[in-house]
N, C-alpha and C positions, 0 to 999 in steps of 0.2 A: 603661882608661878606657871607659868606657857612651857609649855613640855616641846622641845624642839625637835625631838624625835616624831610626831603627830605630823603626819601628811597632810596636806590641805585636801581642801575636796574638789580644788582643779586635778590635782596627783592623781586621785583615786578616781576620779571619771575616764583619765586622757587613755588609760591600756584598756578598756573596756572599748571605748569609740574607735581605737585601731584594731581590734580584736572583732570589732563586730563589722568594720571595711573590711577585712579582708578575705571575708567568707564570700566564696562565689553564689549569688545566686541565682535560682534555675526557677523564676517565674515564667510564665505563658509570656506575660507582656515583655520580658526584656526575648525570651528565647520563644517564642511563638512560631507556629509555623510559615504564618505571613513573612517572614523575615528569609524565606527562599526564595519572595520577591520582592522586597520591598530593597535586596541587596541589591536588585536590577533596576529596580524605579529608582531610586534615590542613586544611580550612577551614572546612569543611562551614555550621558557624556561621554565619562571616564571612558567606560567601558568601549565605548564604540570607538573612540579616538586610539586605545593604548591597541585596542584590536586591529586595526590599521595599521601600525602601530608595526605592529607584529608580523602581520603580512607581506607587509614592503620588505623589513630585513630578513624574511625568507629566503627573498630573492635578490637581493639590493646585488650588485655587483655582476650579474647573471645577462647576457644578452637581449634575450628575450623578457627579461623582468617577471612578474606576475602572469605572466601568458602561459610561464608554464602551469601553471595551476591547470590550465585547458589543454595543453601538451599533451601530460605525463600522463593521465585518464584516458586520453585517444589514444594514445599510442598502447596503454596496457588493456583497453579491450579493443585494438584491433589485434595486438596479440592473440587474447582468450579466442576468439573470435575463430582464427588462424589452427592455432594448436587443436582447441576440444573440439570446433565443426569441423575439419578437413584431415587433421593428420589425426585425431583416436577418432573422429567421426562420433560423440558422447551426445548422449539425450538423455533431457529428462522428461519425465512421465508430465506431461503438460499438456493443456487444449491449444497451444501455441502452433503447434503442427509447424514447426520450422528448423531445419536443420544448424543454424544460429541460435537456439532458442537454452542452448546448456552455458553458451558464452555470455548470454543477457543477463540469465539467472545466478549466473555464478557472480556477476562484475554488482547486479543489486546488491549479493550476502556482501560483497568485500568491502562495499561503499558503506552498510552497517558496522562492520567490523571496525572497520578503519577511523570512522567516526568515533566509536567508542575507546579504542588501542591508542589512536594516537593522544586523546584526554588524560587516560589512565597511567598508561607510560611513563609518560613526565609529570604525573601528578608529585610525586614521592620527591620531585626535585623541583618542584615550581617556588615554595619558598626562600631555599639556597639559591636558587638564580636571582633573586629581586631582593639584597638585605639591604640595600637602599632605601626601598619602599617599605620594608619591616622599621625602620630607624625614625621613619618620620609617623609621630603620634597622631596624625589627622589623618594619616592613608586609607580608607576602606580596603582593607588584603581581603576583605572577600568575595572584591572586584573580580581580583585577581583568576580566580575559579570560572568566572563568566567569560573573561578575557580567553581565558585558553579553550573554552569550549565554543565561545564565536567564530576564533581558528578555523576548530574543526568543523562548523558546521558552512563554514564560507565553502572548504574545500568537499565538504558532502555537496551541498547545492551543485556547487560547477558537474561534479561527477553524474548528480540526476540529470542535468538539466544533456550532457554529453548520451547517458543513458536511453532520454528519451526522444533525443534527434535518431539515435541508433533504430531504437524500437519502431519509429514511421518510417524510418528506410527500410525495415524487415518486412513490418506485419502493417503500415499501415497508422492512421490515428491512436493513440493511447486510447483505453478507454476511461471511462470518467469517476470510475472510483478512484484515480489518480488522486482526485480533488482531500481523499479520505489521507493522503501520504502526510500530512505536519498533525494529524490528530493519531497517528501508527507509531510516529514519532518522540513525540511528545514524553511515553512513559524513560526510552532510551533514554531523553536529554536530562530527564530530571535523575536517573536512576546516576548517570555519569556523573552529572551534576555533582551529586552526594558523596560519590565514593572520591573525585577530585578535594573537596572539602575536607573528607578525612585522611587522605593519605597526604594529602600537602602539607597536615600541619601534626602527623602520625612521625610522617618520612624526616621530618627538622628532627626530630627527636633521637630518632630510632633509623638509623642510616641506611639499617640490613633491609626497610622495607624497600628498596628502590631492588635489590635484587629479586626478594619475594614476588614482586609486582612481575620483573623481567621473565620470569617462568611461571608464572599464573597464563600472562596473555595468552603465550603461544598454546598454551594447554587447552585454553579456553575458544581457541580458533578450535583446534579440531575436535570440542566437544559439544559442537554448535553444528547444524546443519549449514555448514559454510559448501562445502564440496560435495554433499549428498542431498535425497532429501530426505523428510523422518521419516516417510513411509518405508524406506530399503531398511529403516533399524528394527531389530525383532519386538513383538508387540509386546514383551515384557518393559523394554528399554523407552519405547517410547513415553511412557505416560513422566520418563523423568526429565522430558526437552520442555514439558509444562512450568518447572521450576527456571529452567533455564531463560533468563530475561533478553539475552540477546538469540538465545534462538523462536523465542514469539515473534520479536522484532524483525527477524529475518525474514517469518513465513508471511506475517502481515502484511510488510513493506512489497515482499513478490506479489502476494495476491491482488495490490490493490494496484500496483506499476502495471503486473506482468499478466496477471491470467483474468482480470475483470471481477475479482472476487470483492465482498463486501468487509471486511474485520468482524470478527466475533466479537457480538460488544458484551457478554459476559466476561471475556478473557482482556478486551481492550479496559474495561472497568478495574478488573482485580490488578493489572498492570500499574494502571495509572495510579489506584490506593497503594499500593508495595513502592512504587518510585517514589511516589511523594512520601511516603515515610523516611526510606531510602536520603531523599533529598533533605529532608525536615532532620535526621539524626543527625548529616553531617556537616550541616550549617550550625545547629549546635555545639556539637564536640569541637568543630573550629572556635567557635565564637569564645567556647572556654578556653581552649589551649592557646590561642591567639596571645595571652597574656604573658607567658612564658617565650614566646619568637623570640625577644630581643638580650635575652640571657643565655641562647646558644649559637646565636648568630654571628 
């Protein structure tokens, strides 16, 4: 007699093969760290288009359109400019010998800053504004991360590019460590990079992160050689702006715009290893949590 109670051995295979989908796995090949560019190669389109994209409705409705982008820059270091050279008369310790010379250095730190602040920012909210693009299953959302830091680097560019017509009205030709500015860089964009990836898909989660984030930044301006330089912090203090990744990027970025210096390429090396891990961590923890978006969105 067939015993009806006995499972077939389709039964007994099918909770095994769902059991063993639905384990994440964390191989090199699916989460490798190639995969902090291959998110840019394989979108390259996307990304430049939706980054345009972006741009445009910045300004879309605005007189001047997209001009402000070159506007808003001239007018806030003819500011600087105005206020620290004329009205406190402020210097900094520099081979610049120019009484403009604390309005130049200052408008470089901001152009760093601001590059990084405005990525970070809205990182914690960049997936809540797009659950459209959460909802369709073929979207690359890790576009998404490239997308918002394109933004920022469109509106760093215009800022240098204002900075160093400034610099040949003051002092003359740049000089040609200039050329060293997208390798100075480089660690900042990955290091952003990374922390956009994890707060974007932290912040869907966990709502509180967008205010954590809101009182991190400011902190983080003034614990950055934005308004000083490190040489004024006492010699105990200084060896901890070593750690700090946007105050390297700060001093870098001056030395190679503003005073002709070369980058320390011990400290340019150790940056670029920390970024890229930086970047490498949070294209993974995206990649993981990714799967979850469309159940709190």
């Amino acid at each position: 007699m067939t015993d009806h109670h006995q499972p077939t051995g389709a039964a007994v295979r099918r909770p095994v093969a769902v059991h063993t989908a639905a384990r994440p796995r964390l191989s090199l090949a699916e989460h490798g760290p190639q995969h902090v560019f291959t998110s840019l190669t394989d979108n390259a389109g996307l990304i430049v288009q939706l980054a345009r994209r972006e741009i445009a409705a910045r300004y879309r409705g605005s007189v001047l359109g997209v001009a402000w982008s070159f506007v808003t820059p001239m007018l806030m270091l003819a500011i600087y400019t105005f206020v620290f050279s004329v009205v406190f008369q402020t210097r900094w310790a520099t081979p610049m010998n120019s009484r403009f010379e604390f309005a130049l250095v200052l408008f470089a730190g901001l152009i760093v800053f601001a590059l990084f602040s405005e990525c970070v920012s809205r990182a914690p909210s960049l997936m809540a504004e797009n659950p459209s693009y959460i909802k369709r299953i073929v979207f690359p959302l890790e576009a998404l991360a490239w997308v918002s830091l394109a933004s920022a680097l469109f509106n760093a560019a215009v800022s240098f590019g204002i900075l160093l017509v400034a610099y040949v009205l003051i002092a003359g030709l740049p000089p040609l460590t200039v050329l060293w500015l997208p390798v100075v860089l480089m660690p900042l964009v990955l290091m952003t990079l990374g922390l956009v990836w994890f707060l974007s898909s932290t912040g869907l989660f966990i709502r509180d992160i967008r205010q954590f984030v809101g009182i991190v930044v400011p902190v983080l301006m003034f614990a950055s050689p934005l308004f000083y330089p490190v040489s004024a912090l006492p010699e105990r203090v200084r060896g901890y702006m070593q750690i700090n990744p946007l105050a390297v990027a700060m001093e870098q970025v001056r030395d190679v715009l503003l005073f002709a210096k070369a980058p320390g390429l011990g400290v340019l090396a150790l940056s670029l290893v920390l970024s890229m891990a930086v970047a490498w961590a949070g294209v993974v923890w995206f990649r993981v949590t990714k799967r979850g978006f469309a159940d709190v969105v």
